[in-house]
Structure formats: C-alpha cells, structure tokens
N, C-alpha and C positions, 0 to 999 in steps of 0.2 A: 518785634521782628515777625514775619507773617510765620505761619506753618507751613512746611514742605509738604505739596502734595502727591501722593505716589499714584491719586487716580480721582479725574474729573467726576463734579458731584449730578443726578441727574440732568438736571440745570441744563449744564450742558451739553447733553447730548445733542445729533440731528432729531427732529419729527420723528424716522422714517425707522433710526434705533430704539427710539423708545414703544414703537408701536409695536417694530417686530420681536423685542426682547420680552415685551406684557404679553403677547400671543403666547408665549412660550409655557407647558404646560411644566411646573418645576414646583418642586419645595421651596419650602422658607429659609431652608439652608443651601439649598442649590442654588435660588435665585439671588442671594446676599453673595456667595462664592464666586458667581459667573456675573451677576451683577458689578465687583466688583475691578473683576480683568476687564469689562466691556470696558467700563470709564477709564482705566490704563491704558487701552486700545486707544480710547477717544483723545486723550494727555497725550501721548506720547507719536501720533501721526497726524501730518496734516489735512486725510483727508479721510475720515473715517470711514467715508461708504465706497471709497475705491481698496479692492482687496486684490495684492500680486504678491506673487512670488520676490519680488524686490523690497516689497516695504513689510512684509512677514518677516525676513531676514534681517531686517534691520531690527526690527522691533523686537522679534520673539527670542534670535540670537543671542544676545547679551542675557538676558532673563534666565535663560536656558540653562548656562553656566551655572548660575547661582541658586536661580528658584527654579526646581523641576517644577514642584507645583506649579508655581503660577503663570508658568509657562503652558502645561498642558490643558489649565482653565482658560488660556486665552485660545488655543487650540480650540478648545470643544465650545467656547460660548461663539467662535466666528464660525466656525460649522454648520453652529443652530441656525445664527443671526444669515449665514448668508450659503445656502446649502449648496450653490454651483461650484464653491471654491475651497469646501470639503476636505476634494480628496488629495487637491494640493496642500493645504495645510498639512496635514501628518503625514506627508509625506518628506516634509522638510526637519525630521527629528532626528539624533544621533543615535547611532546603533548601541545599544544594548554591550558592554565589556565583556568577553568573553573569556574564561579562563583556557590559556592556550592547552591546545590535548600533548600528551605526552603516546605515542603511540606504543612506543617500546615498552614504555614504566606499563602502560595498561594490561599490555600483555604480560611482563614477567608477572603482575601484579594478582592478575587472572589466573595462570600456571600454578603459583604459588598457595593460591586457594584452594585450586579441586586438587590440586597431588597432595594437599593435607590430607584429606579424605580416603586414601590409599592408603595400606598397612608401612612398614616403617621400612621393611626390604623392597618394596617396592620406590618409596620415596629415595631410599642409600641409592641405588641404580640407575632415576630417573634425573637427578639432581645436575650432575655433571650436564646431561647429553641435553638440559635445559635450561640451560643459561643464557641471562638474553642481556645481552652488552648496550650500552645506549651509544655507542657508537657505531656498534655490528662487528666490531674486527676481532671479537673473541664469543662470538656464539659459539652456544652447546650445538652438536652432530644434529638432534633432529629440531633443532629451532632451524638450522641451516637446509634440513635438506625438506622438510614440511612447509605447506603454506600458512599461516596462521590459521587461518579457518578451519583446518584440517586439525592441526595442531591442540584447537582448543576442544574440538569435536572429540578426539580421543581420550585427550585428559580426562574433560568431563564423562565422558563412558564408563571408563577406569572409577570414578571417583563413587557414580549412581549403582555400578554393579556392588562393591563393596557396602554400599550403603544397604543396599538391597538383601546383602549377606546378613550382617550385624541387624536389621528389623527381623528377618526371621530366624535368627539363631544359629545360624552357619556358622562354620570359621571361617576369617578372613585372606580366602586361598583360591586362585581361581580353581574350579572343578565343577565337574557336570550339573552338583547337586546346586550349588550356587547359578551356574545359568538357565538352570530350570526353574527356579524361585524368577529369576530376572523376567523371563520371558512371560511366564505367568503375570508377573506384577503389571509388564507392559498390558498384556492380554485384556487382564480387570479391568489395565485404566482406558482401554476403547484405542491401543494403537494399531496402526496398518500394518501388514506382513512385510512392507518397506522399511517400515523404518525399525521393526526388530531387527529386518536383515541390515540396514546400516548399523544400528548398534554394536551387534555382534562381530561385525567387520571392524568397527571401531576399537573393539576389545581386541581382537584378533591380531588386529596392526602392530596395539602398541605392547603388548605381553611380548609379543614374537620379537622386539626390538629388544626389551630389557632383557629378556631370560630367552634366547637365542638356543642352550642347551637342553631348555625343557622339550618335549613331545606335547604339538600343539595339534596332531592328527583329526582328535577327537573333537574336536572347535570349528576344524576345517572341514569338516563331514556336517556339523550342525548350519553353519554357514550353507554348504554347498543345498542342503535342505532349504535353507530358509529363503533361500536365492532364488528356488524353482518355484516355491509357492509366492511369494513376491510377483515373480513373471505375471502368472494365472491372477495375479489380484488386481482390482481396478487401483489406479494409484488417486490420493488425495485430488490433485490438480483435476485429474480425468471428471472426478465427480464434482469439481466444484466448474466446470468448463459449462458455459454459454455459449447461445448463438452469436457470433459475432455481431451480426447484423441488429439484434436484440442490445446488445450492450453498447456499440453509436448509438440508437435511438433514444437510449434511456440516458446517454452521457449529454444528448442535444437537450433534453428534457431539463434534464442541472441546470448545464447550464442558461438558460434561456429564463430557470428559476432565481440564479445567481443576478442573472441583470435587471431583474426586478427588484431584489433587495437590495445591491448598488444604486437604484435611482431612490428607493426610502430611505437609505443610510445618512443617519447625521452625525452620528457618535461613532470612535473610534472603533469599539467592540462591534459595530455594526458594518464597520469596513471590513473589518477580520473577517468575520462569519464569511460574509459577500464574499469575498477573496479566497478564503480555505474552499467554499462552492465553488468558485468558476476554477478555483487550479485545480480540485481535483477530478471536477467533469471535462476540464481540457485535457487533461492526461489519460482521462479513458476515451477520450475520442481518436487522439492522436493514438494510441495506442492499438486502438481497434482497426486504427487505419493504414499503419505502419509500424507490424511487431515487431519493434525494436525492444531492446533489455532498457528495464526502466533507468538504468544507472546512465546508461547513454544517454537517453531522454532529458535524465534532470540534468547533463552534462552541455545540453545546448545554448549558445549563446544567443542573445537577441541583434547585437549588429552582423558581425561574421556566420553566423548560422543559419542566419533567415533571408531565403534567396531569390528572387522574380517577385517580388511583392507578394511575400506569406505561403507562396503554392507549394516549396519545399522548404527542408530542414537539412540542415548536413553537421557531421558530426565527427570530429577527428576520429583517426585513429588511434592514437592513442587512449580514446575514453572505450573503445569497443574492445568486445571478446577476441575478437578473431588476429583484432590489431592495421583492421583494414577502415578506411573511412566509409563512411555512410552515407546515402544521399536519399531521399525519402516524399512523394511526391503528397499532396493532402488532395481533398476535395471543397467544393465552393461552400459549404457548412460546414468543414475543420478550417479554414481562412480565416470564415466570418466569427468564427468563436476564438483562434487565437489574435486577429485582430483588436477584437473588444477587448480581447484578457491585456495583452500588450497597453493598448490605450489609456483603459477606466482601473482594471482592479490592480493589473503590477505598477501603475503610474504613481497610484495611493500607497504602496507601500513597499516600495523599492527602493535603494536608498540610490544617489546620482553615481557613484561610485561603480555599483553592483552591476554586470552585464548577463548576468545568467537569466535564462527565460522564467523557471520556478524559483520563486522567494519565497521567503517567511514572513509571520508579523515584524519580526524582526529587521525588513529588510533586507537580508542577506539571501544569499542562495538556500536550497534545501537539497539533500540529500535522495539518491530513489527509491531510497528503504521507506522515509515519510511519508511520499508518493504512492507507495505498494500498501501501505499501513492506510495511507486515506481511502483509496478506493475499494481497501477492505471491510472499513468502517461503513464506507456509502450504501454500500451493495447490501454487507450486511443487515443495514437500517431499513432498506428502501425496497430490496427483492428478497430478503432471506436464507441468503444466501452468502458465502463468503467469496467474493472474488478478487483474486491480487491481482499484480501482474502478471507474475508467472503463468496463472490458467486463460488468461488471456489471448498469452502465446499458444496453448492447446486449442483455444477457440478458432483464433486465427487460419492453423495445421488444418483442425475437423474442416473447416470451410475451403480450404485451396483441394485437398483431397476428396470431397463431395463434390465440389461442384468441377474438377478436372482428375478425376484419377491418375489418366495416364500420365499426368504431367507431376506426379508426388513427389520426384524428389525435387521439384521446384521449392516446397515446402521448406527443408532445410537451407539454401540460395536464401529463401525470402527473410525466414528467419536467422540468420547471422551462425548459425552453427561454427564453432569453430573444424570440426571435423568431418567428415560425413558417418560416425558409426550413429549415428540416429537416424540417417536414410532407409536404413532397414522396414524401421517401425511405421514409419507413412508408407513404403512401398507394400509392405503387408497389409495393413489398413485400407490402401487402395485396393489390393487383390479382393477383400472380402467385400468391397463397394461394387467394383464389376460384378464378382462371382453374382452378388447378390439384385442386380441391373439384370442381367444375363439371365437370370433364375426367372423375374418375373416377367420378361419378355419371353419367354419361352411358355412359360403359366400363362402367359395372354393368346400367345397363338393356336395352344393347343384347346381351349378354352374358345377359342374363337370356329376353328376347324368341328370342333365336337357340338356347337350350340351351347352349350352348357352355359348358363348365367350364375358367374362369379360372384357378380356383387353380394348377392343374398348372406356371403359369410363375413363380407364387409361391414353390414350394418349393422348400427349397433340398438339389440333389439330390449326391451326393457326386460329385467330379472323380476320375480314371481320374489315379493316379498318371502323372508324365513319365515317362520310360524313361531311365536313365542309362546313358551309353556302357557301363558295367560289365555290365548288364542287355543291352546287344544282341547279337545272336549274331555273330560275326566272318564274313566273308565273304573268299574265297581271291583272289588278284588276278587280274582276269579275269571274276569274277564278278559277274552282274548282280545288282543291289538287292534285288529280288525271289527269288532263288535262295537260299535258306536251308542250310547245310551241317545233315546229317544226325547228329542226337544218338546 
C-alpha cells in the first residue's frame, strides 16, 4: 500500500518555486520547516503559482484548526515565495481568544486592594459605602455617586498617604505631621505643584466622606495653598507642548518611513512594526489636524466614518465628551496617509469582521490610551521629548491663540470642551499675546521716530570665553591681584 503523503517531494515542484525558495536567505532548520509547507502548498492546490484569497482559505483553513503551526509556516514561506500577496495572507488568521473583562470584578477588585493599605477604622467606615454589586442594583453610596476614575484616584491617595506615614514612622492618622512627610516625599521624587495639589484634594475628598464629624479645616487651608501655587506653576502638558506645525511634519516623516518598511516586509513581525509606524504617525497627523480627544479618534469607523473620499471623519456622539457628534475636515497629506493606512497596513491586519479605523496585531480595534502610549513612545525615541495626546491639544490651543488672538475662545469650540470654564485661560493667554504685539509695535515706532537702531541688541554677539584657573597667571604670596608677574 503506497505511503500517504502530507507534502509533495521537490520533484515536483514548478521551475519558478524552486528557484525562488533557493534564493531564499534561511537555515538548515528554516529551510527543512518552510521547505516543507511549500510542497503542502504544491499537494494540496492546483495551481501553485496562482495565490488568492479563495484558494488561501481553502487550503490554510482546515490546517488552521488543527496545526497552528503549520499553518503559520505556510503563511510565512508564501510571503517569502511570493511578497505581492504578503499582506493578504496574514491577514486571513483568527483572532487571538480573549478572556472576557469583567468591569465591575476589576474595580471592586482594585478598591479592595488599596483600602487594605488604610488603617482598620478607616477600612470599618469605607467598606459599606464601597460595595460594588455586579449587577449595580445594590452599590455602596460612593461607588454610586463617584466616577470610577475618581473613585480609584482617591482610594489609592488614602492608601500612598498611610504608606508614606508607616516609612517614616508616623502613626497611622491623618494629621499635619503626616502630610508634610507626604508632600516632601512627592517633592524628592520630582512631582509638580499640580499633582500634590490633586492628591491632597484626593485625600481631602475622601476623609471628609468617612469622618464627616472630624475638623478637616486645617487640609482645606493646605489645599487652598497648594492650589495657588499649582496656578503660578507651568503644568506637565504645558512643557511637554510642541509646535503644532512641528509635530504634522515629523508625523508625515513616520509615516512615509512606515511605507517603506511595508514595501520590504515579508515576515509577519515585519507587518507589525510597518503597521504600529503608520498607525501611530496617522494618529499624530490626524491629531495635529483635528484635536479631537484620542478616545474619539480610536472610536472612528472606516465605512460610516469616513466621508467625501477620506477629506473628513465624523464621530458619534455618543463616543465624544461633550456628547455632541463630531465632524473633522483633514488636508491632501492627512488623506494621502490614511488612504495608504486604510489600503496597505490595516488591510494586513484587520480581521474582515472589524470596522474600526485603529487595529491591533491582533486585528481587532485598539483603544486611545494605546494610541496616546504609542506616540509617547515615538516622540519620546525620535525628539526627546515626551508627547501624548493630551499636549497635542495644548499645541493645537498655543497655535489658534498666536496666530488669531482675538478669536481665543474659538479654542475651546475647536477643541470639544465640554464647558466653557477653560475659555478663561486661552482668553488670558490671548491678552498677553496682544499686550505683547502692542508692546513691540509700539518699541518699533518709537525706535523708528528716535533713529535709534534696534537691531544692535538683537544680535547675537559672541561671549569672551571664561578664563580657567590654568589660563590665569600665578601670582607670588604677597602679591597684589592686580600685579602680574612678568613673562
């Protein structure tokens, strides 16, 4: 009885396979491995050197179920073998199992961690009013009336202040002595006048909930301190903010680097890369061009989203702040880059099912915390600097403000504010932008009227090297400064 064969021997392959699989630069164990799925490629289709999306699914489908492996060898040797038809191949693979999230469990989960960390009458008091139901119909008082964000923000204050008591030998009670250890600790480890002042606000919050009968006077005075100087201090974003116009240029630059590596990719890991490039230099373009909040962004769909052939974006309401829909126009270099991204990188690894614009390797959607995390990493790698999304939006702000003052509170309009109490801060911003127009048109005319030439304190004229002790001449003891010994 003959032997069953699972894969044609070179024999018989075409001419046209054996030449380009010998071209192929591999080991002795790569070439034996991919060697093999090739001649299962060659066994099991009729025509080996036509490659589609119809006879991938026949062939690779079945395999798939049973042999991952040798499934994803036939992936990567038709890749090699035939590089135009690449990015459709892996992109016909199953998504990754996902264990489903449990939102509730994670939080009560989380809760139940840092109020460990809190003394024991602390814990008696907070327990009740933090009960989190996985239904909802019997939450605790502030699981009900807090946002989760808020919620965890505080616990974990409570949990870091106490922490901060017991390292330095405190007892574990809130009092003055204890959050002047905290603020100190903040101070050493390089935080901002912002975010002691939210912490202390955090603490503030949630003492005054459980022990409601204490005298929190003395908290509320450090607060209202730490609040004033917070004002006066540049916040994080502020100092991590770029030229707008600076961060398009550098995001066209990505990407433009991305589709280069998409045209050398043959291997799957070389899809990824390519792909993690262009998604996250399209999301600082788009971004720069339209500051919208990143969560919105990652929220766009590719058929209902994308409107007039690519020139805008629009974005429910329901995914925005304010709770109003969004509509967002791009320019002829944000088209031509989410065109390509559309086409080439989310083509490779989208799964058919998935309609969101940002995916994963994974093929599924991504989230715009990922988003705000990649183009932290980018920036960071690439300018040195740290930039998310958030300071994006301040980049955005400094540019509508400089280049049109009077029109500042357009600023908040443009950016989706849901209120207008941040109108304030660009209207102020604008005042010191005129003041500061005003100031030197004023220095130019009088400057102009007087004759006097300006420029002279303009230039910038070169500094008279320091003198290094090696450089000065020695002087004998006895001798005065001024007496020079003689060369």
């Amino acid at each position: 009885m003959p032997k069953h064969r699972v894969t044609a021997p070179r024999d018989a392959w075409p001419e046209v396979l054996r030449v380009r699989f010998d071209a192929l630069s591999l080991s002795e164990h790569q070439r034996h491995r991919l060697g093999h799925a090739l001649g299962r490629w060659v066994l099991l289709t009729p025509d080996p050197l036509v490659v589609t999306r119809e006879t991938c699914e026949a062939v690779i489908a079945p395999i798939q179920r049973t042999q991952r492996g040798v499934a994803a060898s036939l992936r990567q040797v038709l890749g090699l073998v035939f590089p135009e038809a690449a990015p459709m191949l892996y992109s016909l693979r199953k998504p990754r199992r996902r264990k489903p999230r449990d939102p509730r469990g994670d939080l009560a989960e989380h809760l139940k961690r840092h109020l460990g960390r809190c003394p024991q009458e602390w814990q008696d008091r907070a327990a009740p009013m933090l009960i989190v139901d996985s239904d909802g119909l019997g939450d605790g008082l502030l699981v009900q009336a807090w946002a989760a964000s808020t919620l965890k923000r505080r616990v974990e204050a409570a949990g870091r202040y106490f922490d901060c008591c017991g390292r330095s030998g405190l007892s574990r009670v809130l009092h003055a002595a204890g959050v002047k250890a905290r603020l100190i600790a903040m101070q050493k480890a390089g935080r901002r006048p912002n975010a002691a002042c939210m912490e202390i606000a955090s603490l503030l919050a949630f003492s005054r909930v459980l022990f409601p009968e204490k005298d929190h006077g003395w908290l509320e005075k450090t607060h209202r301190s730490l609040k004033k100087i917070a004002a006066a201090s540049p916040s994080r974003n502020a100092g991590r903010a770029l030229p707008a116009d600076d961060l398009r240029q550098f995001g066209l630059q990505v990407f433009e680097l991305a589709d280069r590596r998409f045209d050398k990719a043959r291997l799957r890991r070389d899809f990824e890369d390519a792909h993690m490039l262009a998604r996250t230099a399209l999301a600082l373009v788009l971004l720069t061009e339209a500051p919208m909040r990143v969560g919105a962004l990652a929220s766009a769909d590719v058929t209902p989203g994308l409107l007039s052939r690519l020139v805008m974006i629009h974005v429910e309401g329901c995914d925005t702040k304010t709770g109003e829909a969004e509509t967002r126009l791009f320019s002829s270099e944000a088209v031509r880059c989410l065109s390509s991204y559309i086409s080439r990188h989310r083509a490779a690894m989208a799964l058919p099912s998935e309609n969101k614009l940002f995916v994963g390797d994974n093929g599924l959607a991504v989230l715009g915390a990922t988003l705000s995390e990649n183009i932290g990493r980018l920036t960071e790698d690439r300018l040195d600097r740290r930039v998310t999304a958030h300071p994006i939006r301040h980049s955005a702000a400094n540019f509508i403000v400089a280049r049109a003052p009077e029109e500042a509170a357009l600023a908040s309009v443009i950016l989706g504010h849901r209120t207008r109490s941040v109108t304030p801060i660009y209207t102020r911003r604008a005042g010191q932008v005129l003041a500061s127009k005003k100031h030197a048109e004023a220095a130019r005319r009088t400057a102009e009227r007087l004759g006097a030439d300006t420029e002279v304190f303009r230039r910038k004229t070169a500094k008279t090297p320091r003198r290094t002790r090696q450089d000065r001449p020695l002087r004998k003891k006895g001798q005065n400064a001024t007496e020079e010994l003689p060369r």
